[in-house]
C-alpha positions as CSV (number, residue, x, y, z in Angstrom):
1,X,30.7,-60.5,22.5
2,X,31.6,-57.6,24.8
3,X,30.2,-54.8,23.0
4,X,27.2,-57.0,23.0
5,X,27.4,-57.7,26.9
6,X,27.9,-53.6,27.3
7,X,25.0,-52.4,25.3
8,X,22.6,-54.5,27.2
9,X,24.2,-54.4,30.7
10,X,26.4,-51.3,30.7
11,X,24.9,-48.1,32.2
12,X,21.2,-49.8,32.8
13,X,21.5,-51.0,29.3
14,X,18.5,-52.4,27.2
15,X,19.0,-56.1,29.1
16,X,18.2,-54.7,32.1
17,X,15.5,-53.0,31.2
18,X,14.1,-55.9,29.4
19,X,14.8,-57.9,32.7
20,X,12.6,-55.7,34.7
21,X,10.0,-55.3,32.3
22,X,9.7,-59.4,32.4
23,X,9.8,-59.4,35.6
24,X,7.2,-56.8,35.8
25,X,4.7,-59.1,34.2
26,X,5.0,-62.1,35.8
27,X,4.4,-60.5,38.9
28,X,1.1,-59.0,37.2
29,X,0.7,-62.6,36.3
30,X,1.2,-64.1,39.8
31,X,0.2,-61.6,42.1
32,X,-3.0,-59.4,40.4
33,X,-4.2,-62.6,38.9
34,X,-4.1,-61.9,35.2
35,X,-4.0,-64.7,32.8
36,X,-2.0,-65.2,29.8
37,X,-4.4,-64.6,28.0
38,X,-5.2,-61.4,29.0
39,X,-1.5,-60.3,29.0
40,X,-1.3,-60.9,25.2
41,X,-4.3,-59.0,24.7
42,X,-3.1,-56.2,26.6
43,X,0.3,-56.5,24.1
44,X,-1.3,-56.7,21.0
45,X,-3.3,-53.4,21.9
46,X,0.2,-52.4,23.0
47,X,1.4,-53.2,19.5
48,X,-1.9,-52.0,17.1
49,X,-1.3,-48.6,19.4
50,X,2.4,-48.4,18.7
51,X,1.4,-49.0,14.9
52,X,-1.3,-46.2,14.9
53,X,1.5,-43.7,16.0
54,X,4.4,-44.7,13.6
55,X,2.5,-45.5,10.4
56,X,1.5,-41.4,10.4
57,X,4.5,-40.2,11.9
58,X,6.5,-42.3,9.1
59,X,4.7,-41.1,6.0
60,X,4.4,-37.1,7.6
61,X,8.6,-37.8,7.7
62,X,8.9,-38.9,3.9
63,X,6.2,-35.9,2.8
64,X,8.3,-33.7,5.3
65,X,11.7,-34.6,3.3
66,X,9.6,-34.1,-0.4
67,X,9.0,-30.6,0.1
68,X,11.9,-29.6,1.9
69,X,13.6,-30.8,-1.7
Protein backbone atom coordinates (compact mmCIF):
# COMPACT_ATOMS: atom_id res chain seq x y z
CA UNK A 1 0.00 0.00 0.00
CA UNK A 2 2.80 2.44 0.36
CA UNK A 3 4.53 2.03 -2.76
CA UNK A 4 1.08 2.47 -4.12
CA UNK A 5 0.41 5.74 -2.10
CA UNK A 6 4.18 6.97 -3.37
CA UNK A 7 3.78 6.35 -7.04
CA UNK A 8 0.59 8.41 -7.21
CA UNK A 9 1.41 11.10 -4.58
CA UNK A 10 5.20 11.15 -4.27
CA UNK A 11 7.10 13.77 -6.29
CA UNK A 12 3.68 15.10 -8.12
CA UNK A 13 3.01 11.54 -8.80
CA UNK A 14 0.27 10.32 -11.36
CA UNK A 15 -2.66 10.93 -8.45
CA UNK A 16 -2.03 14.27 -8.51
CA UNK A 17 -1.97 14.76 -11.79
CA UNK A 18 -5.13 12.88 -12.32
CA UNK A 19 -6.58 15.14 -9.50
CA UNK A 20 -5.96 18.23 -11.42
CA UNK A 21 -6.87 17.04 -14.59
CA UNK A 22 -10.50 16.14 -12.90
CA UNK A 23 -10.61 19.07 -11.51
CA UNK A 24 -9.72 20.72 -14.72
CA UNK A 25 -12.92 19.54 -16.26
CA UNK A 26 -15.45 20.18 -13.95
CA UNK A 27 -14.48 23.59 -13.89
CA UNK A 28 -14.88 23.47 -17.93
CA UNK A 29 -18.16 21.87 -16.90
CA UNK A 30 -19.34 24.52 -14.41
CA UNK A 31 -17.79 27.55 -15.34
CA UNK A 32 -17.52 27.63 -19.58
CA UNK A 33 -20.77 25.87 -19.67
CA UNK A 34 -20.00 22.68 -21.42
CA UNK A 35 -22.22 19.74 -21.06
CA UNK A 36 -21.43 16.21 -20.53
CA UNK A 37 -22.14 15.48 -23.40
CA UNK A 38 -19.85 17.51 -25.07
CA UNK A 39 -17.02 16.54 -22.65
CA UNK A 40 -17.17 12.89 -23.80
CA UNK A 41 -17.16 13.85 -27.32
CA UNK A 42 -14.25 15.94 -26.84
CA UNK A 43 -12.63 12.39 -25.06
CA UNK A 44 -13.44 10.12 -27.53
CA UNK A 45 -11.76 12.39 -30.22
CA UNK A 46 -9.13 12.46 -27.48
CA UNK A 47 -8.97 8.70 -27.61
CA UNK A 48 -9.60 7.94 -31.76
CA UNK A 49 -6.49 10.63 -31.90
CA UNK A 50 -4.37 8.88 -29.41
CA UNK A 51 -5.28 5.60 -31.41
CA UNK A 52 -4.30 7.18 -34.88
CA UNK A 53 -0.72 7.92 -33.37
CA UNK A 54 0.00 4.49 -31.61
CA UNK A 55 -1.55 2.04 -34.05
CA UNK A 56 1.50 3.32 -36.74
CA UNK A 57 3.99 4.00 -34.36
CA UNK A 58 3.37 0.27 -32.96
CA UNK A 59 3.60 -1.61 -36.14
CA UNK A 60 6.75 0.91 -37.54
CA UNK A 61 8.37 -0.54 -33.89
CA UNK A 62 7.74 -4.35 -34.73
CA UNK A 63 8.95 -3.73 -38.72
CA UNK A 64 11.80 -1.61 -37.08
CA UNK A 65 12.89 -4.73 -34.80
CA UNK A 66 12.37 -7.36 -38.21
CA UNK A 67 15.04 -5.75 -40.08
CA UNK A 68 17.31 -4.89 -37.52
CA UNK A 69 17.32 -9.01 -37.13
Amino acid sequence: MNKLRKALFGNRGVGVNLIASFCFILLAVYGWGLTWREVGQYLLILLCLLVVILVPAFFLGLLLRKIRK
